[in-house]
Each structure stands twice: as structure tokens, then as C-alpha cells.
C-alpha positions as CSV (number, residue, x, y, z in Angstrom):
1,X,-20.6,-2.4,-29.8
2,X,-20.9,-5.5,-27.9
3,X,-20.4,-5.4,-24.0
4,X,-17.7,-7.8,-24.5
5,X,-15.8,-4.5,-26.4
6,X,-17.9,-1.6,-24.6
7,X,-16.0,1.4,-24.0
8,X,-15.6,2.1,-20.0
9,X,-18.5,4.3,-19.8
10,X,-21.0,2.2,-21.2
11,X,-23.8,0.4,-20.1
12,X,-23.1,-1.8,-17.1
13,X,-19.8,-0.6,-15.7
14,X,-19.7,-1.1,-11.7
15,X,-19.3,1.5,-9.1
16,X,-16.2,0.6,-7.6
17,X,-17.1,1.7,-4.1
18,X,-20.0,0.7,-1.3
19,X,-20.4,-1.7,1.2
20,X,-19.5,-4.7,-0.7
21,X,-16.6,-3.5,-1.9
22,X,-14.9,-1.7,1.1
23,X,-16.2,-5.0,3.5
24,X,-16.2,-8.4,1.6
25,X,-13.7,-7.8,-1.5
26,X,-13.6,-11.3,-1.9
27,X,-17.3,-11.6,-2.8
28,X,-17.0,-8.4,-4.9
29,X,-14.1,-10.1,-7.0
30,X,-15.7,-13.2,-7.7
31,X,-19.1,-11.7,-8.3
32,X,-17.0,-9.2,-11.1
33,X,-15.1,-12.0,-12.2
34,X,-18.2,-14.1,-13.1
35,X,-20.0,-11.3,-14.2
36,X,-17.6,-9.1,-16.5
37,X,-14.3,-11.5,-16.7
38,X,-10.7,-10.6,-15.9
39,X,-11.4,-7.0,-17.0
40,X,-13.9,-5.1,-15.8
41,X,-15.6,-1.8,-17.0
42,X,-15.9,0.4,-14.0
43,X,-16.9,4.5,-12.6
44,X,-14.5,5.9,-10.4
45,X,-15.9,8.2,-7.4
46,X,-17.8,11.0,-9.7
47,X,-19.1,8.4,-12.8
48,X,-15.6,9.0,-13.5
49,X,-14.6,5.7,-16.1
50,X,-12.0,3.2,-16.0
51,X,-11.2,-0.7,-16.5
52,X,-10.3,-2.6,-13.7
53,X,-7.7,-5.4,-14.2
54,X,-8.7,-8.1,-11.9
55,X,-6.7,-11.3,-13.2
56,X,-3.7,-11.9,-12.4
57,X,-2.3,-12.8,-15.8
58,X,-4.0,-9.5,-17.3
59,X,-2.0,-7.5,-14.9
60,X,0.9,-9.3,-15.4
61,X,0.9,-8.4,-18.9
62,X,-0.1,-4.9,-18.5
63,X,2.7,-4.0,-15.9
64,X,5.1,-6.2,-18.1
65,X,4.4,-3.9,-21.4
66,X,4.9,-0.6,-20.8
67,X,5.2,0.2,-24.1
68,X,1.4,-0.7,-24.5
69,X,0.8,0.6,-20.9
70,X,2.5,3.4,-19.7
71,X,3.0,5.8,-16.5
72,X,2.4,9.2,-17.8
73,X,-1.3,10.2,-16.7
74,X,-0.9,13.1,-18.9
75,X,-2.3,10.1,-21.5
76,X,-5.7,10.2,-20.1
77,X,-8.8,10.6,-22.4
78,X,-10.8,11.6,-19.6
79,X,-9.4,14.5,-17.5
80,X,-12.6,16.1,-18.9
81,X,-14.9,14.1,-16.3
82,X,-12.6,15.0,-13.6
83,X,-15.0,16.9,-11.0
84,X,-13.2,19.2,-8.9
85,X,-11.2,18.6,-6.0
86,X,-11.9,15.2,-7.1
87,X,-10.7,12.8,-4.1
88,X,-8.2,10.6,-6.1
89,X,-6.7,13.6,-7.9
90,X,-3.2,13.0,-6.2
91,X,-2.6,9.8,-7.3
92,X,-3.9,10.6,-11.0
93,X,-2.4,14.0,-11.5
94,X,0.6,14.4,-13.3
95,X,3.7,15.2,-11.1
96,X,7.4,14.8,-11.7
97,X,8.1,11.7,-10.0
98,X,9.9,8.5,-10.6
99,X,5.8,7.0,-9.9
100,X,5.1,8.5,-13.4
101,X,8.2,9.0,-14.8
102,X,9.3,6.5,-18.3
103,X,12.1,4.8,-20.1
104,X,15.4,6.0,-18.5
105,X,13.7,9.1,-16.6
106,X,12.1,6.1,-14.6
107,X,15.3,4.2,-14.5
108,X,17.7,7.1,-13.1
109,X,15.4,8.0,-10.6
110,X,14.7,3.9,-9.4
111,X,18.0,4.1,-9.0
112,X,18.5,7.0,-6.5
113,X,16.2,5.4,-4.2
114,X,17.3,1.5,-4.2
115,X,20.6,2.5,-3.7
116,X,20.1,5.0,-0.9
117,X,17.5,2.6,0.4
118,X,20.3,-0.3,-0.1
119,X,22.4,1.3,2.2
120,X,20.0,0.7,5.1
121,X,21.5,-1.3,8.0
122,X,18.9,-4.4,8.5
123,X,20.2,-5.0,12.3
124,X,20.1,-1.6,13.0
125,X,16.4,-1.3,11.5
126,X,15.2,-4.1,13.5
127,X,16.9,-2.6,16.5
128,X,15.0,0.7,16.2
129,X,12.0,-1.4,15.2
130,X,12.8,-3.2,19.0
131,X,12.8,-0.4,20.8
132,X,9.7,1.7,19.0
133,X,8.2,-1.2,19.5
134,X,8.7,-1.5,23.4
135,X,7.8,2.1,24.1
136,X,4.2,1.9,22.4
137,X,3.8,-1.3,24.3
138,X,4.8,0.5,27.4
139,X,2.1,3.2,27.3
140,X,-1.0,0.4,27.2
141,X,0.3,-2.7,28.7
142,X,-0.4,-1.8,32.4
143,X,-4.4,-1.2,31.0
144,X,-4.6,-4.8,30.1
145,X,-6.7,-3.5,26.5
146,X,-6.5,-1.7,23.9
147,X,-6.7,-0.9,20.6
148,X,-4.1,-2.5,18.5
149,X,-4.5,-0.3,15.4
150,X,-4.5,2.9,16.9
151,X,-2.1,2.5,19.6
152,X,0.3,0.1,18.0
153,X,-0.1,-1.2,14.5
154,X,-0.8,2.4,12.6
155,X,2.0,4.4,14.7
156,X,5.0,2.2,14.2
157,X,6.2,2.3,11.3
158,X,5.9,6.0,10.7
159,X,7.9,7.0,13.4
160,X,10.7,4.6,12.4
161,X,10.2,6.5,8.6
162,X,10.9,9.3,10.3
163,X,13.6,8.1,11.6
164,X,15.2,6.4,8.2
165,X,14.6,9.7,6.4
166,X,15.4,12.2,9.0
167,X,12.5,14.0,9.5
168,X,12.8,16.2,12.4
169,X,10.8,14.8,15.5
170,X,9.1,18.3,15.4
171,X,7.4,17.8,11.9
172,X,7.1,14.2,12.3
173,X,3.3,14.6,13.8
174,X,1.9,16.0,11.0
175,X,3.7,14.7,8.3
176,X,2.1,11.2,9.5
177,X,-1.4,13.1,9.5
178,X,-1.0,14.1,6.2
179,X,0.1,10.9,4.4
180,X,-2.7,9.2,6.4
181,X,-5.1,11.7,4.9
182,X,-3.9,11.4,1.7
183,X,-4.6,7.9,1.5
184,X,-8.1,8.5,3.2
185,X,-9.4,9.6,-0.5
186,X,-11.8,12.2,1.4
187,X,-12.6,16.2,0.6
188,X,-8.8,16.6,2.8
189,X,-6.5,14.6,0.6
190,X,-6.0,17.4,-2.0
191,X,-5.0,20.0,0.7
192,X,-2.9,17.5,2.7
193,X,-1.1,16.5,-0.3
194,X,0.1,20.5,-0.8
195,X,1.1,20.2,3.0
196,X,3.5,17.4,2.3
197,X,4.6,18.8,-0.3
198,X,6.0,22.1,1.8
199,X,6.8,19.5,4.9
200,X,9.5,17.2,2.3
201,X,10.6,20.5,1.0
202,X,11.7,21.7,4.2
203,X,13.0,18.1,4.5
204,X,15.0,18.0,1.7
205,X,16.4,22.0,1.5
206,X,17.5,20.9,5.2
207,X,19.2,17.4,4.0
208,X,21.1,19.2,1.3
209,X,22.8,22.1,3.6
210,X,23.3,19.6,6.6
211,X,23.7,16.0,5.6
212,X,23.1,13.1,7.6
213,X,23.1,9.0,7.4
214,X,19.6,8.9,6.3
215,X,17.6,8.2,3.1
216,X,17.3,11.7,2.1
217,X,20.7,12.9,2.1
218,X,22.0,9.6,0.5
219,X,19.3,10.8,-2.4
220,X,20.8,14.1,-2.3
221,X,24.5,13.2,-2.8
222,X,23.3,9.9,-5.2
223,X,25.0,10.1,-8.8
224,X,21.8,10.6,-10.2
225,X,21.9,14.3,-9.1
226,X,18.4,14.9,-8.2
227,X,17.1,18.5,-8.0
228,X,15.8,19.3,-4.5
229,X,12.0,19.2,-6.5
230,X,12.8,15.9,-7.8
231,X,13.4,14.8,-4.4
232,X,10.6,16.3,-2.8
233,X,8.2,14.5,-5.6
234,X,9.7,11.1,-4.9
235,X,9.9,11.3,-1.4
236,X,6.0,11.5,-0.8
237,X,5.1,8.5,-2.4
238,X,8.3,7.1,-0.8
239,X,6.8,7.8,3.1
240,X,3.6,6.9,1.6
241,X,4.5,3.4,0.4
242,X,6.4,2.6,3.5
243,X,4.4,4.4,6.1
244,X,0.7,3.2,5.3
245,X,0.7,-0.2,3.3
246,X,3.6,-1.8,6.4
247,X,1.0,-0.7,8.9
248,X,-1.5,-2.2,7.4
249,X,0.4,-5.0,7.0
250,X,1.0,-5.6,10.4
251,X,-2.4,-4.7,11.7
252,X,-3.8,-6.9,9.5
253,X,-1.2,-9.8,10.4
254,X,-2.2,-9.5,14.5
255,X,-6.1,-9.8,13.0
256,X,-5.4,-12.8,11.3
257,X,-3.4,-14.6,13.8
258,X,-5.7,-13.8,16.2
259,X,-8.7,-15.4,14.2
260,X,-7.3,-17.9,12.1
261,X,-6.7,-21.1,13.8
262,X,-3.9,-21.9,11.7
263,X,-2.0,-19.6,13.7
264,X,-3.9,-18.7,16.9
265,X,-2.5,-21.8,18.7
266,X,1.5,-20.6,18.2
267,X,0.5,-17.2,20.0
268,X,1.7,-18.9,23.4
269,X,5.5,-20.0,22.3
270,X,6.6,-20.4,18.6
271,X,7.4,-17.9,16.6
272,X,7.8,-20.0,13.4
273,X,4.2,-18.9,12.3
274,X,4.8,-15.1,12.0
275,X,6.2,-14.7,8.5
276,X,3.8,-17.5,7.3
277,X,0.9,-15.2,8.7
278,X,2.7,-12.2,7.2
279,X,2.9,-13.6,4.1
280,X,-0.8,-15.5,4.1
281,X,-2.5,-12.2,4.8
282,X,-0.4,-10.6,1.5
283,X,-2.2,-13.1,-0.2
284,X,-5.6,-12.6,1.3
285,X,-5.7,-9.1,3.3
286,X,-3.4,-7.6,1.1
287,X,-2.8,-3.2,2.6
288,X,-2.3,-2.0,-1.0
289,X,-5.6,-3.0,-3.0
290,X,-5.6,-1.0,-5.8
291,X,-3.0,1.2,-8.0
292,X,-4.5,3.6,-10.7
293,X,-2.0,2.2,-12.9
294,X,-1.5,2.5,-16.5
295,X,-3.0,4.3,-19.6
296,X,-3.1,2.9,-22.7
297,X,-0.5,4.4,-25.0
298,X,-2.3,2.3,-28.0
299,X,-5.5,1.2,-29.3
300,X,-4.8,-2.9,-28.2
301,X,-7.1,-6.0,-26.5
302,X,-7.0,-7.5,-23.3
303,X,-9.2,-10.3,-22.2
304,X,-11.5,-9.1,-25.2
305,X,-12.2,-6.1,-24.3
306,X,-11.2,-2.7,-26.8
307,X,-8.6,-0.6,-24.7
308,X,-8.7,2.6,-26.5
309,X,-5.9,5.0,-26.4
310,X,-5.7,7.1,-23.0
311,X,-7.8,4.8,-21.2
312,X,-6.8,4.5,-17.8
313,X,-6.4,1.1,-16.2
314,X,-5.9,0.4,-12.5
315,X,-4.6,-2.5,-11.3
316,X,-6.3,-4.7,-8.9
317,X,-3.5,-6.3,-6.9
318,X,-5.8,-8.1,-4.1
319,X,-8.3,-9.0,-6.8
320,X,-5.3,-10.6,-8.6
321,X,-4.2,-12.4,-6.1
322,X,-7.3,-14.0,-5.0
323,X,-7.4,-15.6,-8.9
324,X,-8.5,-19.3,-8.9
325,X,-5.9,-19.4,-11.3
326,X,-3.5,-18.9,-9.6
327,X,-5.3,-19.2,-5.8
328,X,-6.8,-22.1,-5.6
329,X,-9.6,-21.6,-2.8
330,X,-8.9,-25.2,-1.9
331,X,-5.4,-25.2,-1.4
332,X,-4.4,-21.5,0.4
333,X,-1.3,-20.0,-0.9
334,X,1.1,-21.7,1.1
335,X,4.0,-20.5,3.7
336,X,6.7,-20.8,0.9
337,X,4.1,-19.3,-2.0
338,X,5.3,-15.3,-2.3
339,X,4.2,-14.9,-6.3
340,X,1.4,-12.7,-4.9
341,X,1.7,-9.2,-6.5
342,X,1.2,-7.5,-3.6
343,X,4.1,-5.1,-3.8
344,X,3.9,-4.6,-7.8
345,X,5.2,-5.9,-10.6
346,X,7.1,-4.6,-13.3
347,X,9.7,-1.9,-13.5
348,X,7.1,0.5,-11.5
349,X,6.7,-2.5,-8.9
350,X,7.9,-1.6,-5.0
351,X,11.4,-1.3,-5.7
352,X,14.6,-3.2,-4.0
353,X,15.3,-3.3,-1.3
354,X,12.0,-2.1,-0.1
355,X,9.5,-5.3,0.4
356,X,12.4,-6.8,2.4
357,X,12.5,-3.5,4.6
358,X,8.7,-3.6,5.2
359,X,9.4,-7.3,6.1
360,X,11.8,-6.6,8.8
361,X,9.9,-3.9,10.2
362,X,6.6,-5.9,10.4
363,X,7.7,-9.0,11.8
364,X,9.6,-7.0,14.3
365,X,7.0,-5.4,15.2
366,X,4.6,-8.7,15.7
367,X,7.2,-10.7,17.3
368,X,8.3,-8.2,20.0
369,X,4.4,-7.4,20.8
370,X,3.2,-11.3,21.1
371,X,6.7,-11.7,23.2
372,X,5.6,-8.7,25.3
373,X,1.6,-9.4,25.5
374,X,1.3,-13.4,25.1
375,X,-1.7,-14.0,26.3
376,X,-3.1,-11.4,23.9
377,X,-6.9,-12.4,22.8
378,X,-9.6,-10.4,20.8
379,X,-11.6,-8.3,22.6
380,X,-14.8,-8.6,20.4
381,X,-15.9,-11.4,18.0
382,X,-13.9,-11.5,14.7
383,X,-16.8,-10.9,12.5
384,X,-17.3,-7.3,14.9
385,X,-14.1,-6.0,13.4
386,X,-14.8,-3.7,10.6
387,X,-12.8,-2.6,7.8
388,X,-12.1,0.9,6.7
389,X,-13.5,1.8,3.3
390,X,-11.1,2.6,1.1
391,X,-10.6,2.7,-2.4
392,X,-6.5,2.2,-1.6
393,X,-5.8,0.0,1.6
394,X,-7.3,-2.7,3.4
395,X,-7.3,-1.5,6.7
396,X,-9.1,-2.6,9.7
397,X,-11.4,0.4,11.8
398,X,-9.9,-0.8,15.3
399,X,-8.2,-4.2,16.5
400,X,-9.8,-4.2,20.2
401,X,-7.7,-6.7,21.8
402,X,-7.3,-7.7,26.2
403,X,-4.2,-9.0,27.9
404,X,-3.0,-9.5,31.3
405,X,-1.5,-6.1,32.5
406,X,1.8,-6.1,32.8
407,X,4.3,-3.4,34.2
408,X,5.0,-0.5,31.4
């Protein structure tokens, strides 16, 4: 067997992890594009094997078929090499919601949550955003520093989740522990996943016997007619999705217009430059990296390599995205350019109206801290910030940044 066809564990598959990876992905793309292609044979944390889809028209076409490419992860040929506690065993093993679920399982489920997520006021989202927004602000902007991740970027959107899916303020806390160490892919993500679990449980038992105007009960009293374990598996990878990857996404927004030139110089006055640096850093700084994805339902070829049935394929949306084919390094992807796939793609991609909720929610949350803190400057020299490894997010360590005090 050539290595053009070589099964995943072969000879020659990469380690997707280490230094490279976690802090210059876009070296570690193009050297794996130039080295293996658009598909790429690779060991998961553990030797445990996989392909990676790295082009963008390979995972295009492997979202787009799910008949070739499906959900279930109960497909895999290689829960065998599964170590225990294995770090990335919450995102591979099979649960009952609409993230695995097919066909019109999939579709009845989708539905639930667009439409309860449809019914979202925008003005009054951006008006919560507003205030949340102002009251982080207020606790550091007297100290004239601070760090913008920690204290700002990482805090915000959870608590307006919270707020959007009536958590109680009691439970919020740990709840945004938990999905945090989830996503952290460390010996804590199994147990934290089982304490989410009990947390949307309460969430939902209490949703169903007192009902409110929030994204839970609107799930609850959906025609769909979820069972309260249907909605507790949906609703994790719901907080997840909207929790992590938006404050990322803004985090990684304040980096770049704080570095990038192309921006730096609107910090004083315009505000035209914010959702062109939002959508620039989907392109290039992209919070959700990586999806473990599909599994191969049959025996099939992509880019010339043998996909056997059960093998698992994740989907590298930031390595997609940075395609010359479609990214020209020479060009940049342009204010008005949003065919990145940075929220999915597919009938398993982010579904409506989420992206445009994360939208509202970041930009609010840019525009009212550069209208707050406009003389806001790094604190250290960009190539000092550090990125958080990760085999999930793009997430930067800390954002140290200074700024005139002002009163709180």
C-alpha cells in the first residue's frame, strides 16, 4: 500500500499536537499541506488514528455528503485504541444529541433550537451585551491595566449565556468552569463533562415546571417535544458553542486590532473597522479550529487517499480557511469575504440564527470597550502573547493591555 492510500495508522502519520501546532498553525498547515496534501494521515493524543481534512474543498465535500460521511461516532473502527479517560472522549463518545444525531432525528432537533434561538430579541441582546460589558469594564478601568482575556474577553459572553438560557446566577459560576474545562482537553474534561450534565439537568427539570422567556423553556414547549434528556444533551454543546468559540472570538479580535496596522489606527475614533477585524480574524485566528467530524459510512476516496469504513475524519476549519485556494496569501480575505467555514458547513454547521448572535455579542462587546478605554495599547510586544494549546480553540494565554485610568 502506497502512502498516497496508507491507512491512518501507517507509517508517517503526524502527531497532531506540540509546539508548532498549538503556536504557529499556519506553518503547521502549509508544512502538512506540502508534505501529505489536502488530507492528512494523523495520531490523535494516545497514537490514537485519524485523517485530517485540511482543504477547503475536501471539507466541503465531506460535510456536504453525509451519506458518505456521517455523525454517529458509534461508526468508528477504532474505539479499540481508545485509552482510558482519554481527553477527547466527550466530543467522540456517542450521546443522544442533535451534534450526532442523522436524517430527520438531526432535522427535528435543528429545529428546536433555531427556532427557540430565533426568538431572541437582537436589541435586547446587545443591550445586555451593553451593560455586561460596562460592569467588567468598571472593575479594572480605574487600574489603568489589565488583562483583557481574563478580565473581559473570556467572562462576557458566558454570563450573557446564562442569561439567554436562564441559568440561575447561583450555578452560573461553575457551569462556566465546567464548559471551559471541557474544552481544555486535560485529565478534568471527562469529570466536568458529568458535572454539566447534572448542572443542565437541573436546568432544564427547573425550565419545564417554571417556564420563562429564555432558550430553555422555548425548547421545552417547541413542537418538537423534546424529552427533558434530549434537552439536557443539546444544551451542553449549545453553551459550549456560544460560550467558548464567541470569547475567543473577541479576544482574539482586541489582539488583532491591537497589532495589525490595518486596524490599529481606527482605535482612536471610527468604528467602521470592527466587523472587518471580526471577520479578518475568522479567517485567520479562527476560536473553533478543529471538529472531530465525520466517520466514513463507506469504503470511498478523497484527495487519493483510501477512506475505509469507520474511519474518523476531523475537519480542519482554520486549516481550511487558510487554503491558497481559496486564501490567497497575497490578497487577505477581504472585509466583504465571509465564505470562511468558520462556523461549519453543512446541515451539522452552527445553526441559524446562531453566527449572527455571536456577531452581535462580539462586536458589542469590542465597540463598547474601545468607546470606554480608547487609548487602549498593548502592554507587551505582540510576538510576547502566547497562545493556549489546544487541540479545539485558538485562544490567546493573556491579552496584557494599559490605558489611562478612568473612573469605574
Amino acid at each position: 500500500m502506497t502512502d498516497e492510500t496508507a491507512a491512518p495508522h501507517a507509517d508517517g502519520a503526524v502527531r497532531l499536537y506540540g509546539e508548532e501546532f498549538d503556536q504557529r498553525p499556519a506553518d503547521f498547515f502549509e508544512r502538512m499541506r506540502r508534505e501529505h496534501g489536502p488530507v492528512v494521515p494523523v495520531l490523535l493524543e494516545g497514537d490514537v488514528p485519524a485523517w485530517y481534512v485540511i482543504g477547503y474543498r475536501e471539507v466541503n465535500h465531506v460535510t456536504g455528503n453525509p451519506g458518505l460521511f456521517a455523525r454517529d461516532t458509534r461508526r468508528w473502527n477504532a474505539w479499540d485504541a481508545v485509552p482510558e479517560n482519554w481527553s477527547l472522549l466527550p466530543f467522540v463518545g456517542w450521546n443522544p444529541s442533535v451534534m450526532l444525531a442523522e436524517g430527520e432525528e438531526h432535522h427535528r432537533r435543528s429545529t428546536a433550537i433555531s427556532d427557540a434561538l430565533d426568538a431572541v430579541d437582537r436589541t435586547e441582546l446587545a443591550g445586555d451585551c451593553e451593560r455586561i460589558a460596562d460592569r467588567l469594564i468598571d472593575e479594572f478601568a480605574g487600574d489603568g491595566e489589565a488583562d483583557l482575556a481574563a478580565r473581559f474577553a473570556d467572562r462576557l459572553p458566558p454570563l450573557v449565556m446564562a442569561g439567554l438560557f436562564g441559568v440561575p446566577a447561583a450555578e452560573a459560576p461553575d457551569m462556566i468552569r465546567d464548559v471551559t474545562a471541557v474544552a481544555g482537553s486535560d485529565e478534568d474534561a471527562v469529570p466536568a463533562y458529568q458535572r454539566l450534565q447534572e448542572t443542565m439537568r437541573r436546568l432544564a427539570e427547573a425550565r419545564r415546571s417554571r417556564p420563562g422567556p429564555d432558550v430553555t423553556s422555548r425548547m421545552l414547549q417547541h413542537p418538537a417535544d423534546l424529552t427533558v434528556d434530549e434537552l439536557v444533551s443539546d444544551l451542553i454543546p449549545m453553551m459550549s458553542a456560544g460560550h467558548l468559540p464567541t470569547g475567543h472570538w473577541i479576544g482574539n479580535t482586541l489582539r488583532l486590532m491591537l497589532v495589525d496596522e490595518r486596524f490599529a489606527v481606527t482605535l482612536q475614533g471610527g468604528r467602521g473597522s470592527v466587523s472587518q477585524a471580526l471577520n479578518q480574524v475568522l479567517w485567520e485566528d479562527t476560536p473553533s479550529q478543529n471538529n472531530i467530524g465525520r466517520f466514513a459510512v463507506h469504503s470511498s476516496e478523497l484527495a487519493g487517499r483510501r477512506i475505509r469504513p469507520g474511519d474518523m475524519l476531523i475537519l480542519g476549519w482554520a486549516a481550511a480557511n487558510s487554503d491558497p485556494q481559496v486564501q490567497p496569501p497575497a490578497h487577505g480575505a477581504g472585509a466583504g469575504n465571509r465564505a470562511h467555514l468558520s462556523f461549519g458547513h453543512g446541515d451539522h454547521g452552527c445553526p441559524f440564527p446562531a453566527p449572527e448572535l455571536a456577531e452581535i455579542i462580539a462586536r458589542t462587546a469590542v465597540e463598547v470597550l474601545l468607546d470606554r478605554l480608547p487609548d487602549i495599547e498593548l502592554a507587551v510586544k505582540p510576538d510576547e502573547l502566547l497562545w493556549l494549546p489546544s487541540f479545539w480553540v485558538r485562544r490567546l494565554a493573556a491579552l496584557p493591555v494599559r490605558f489611562s485610568p478612568a473612573a469605574g
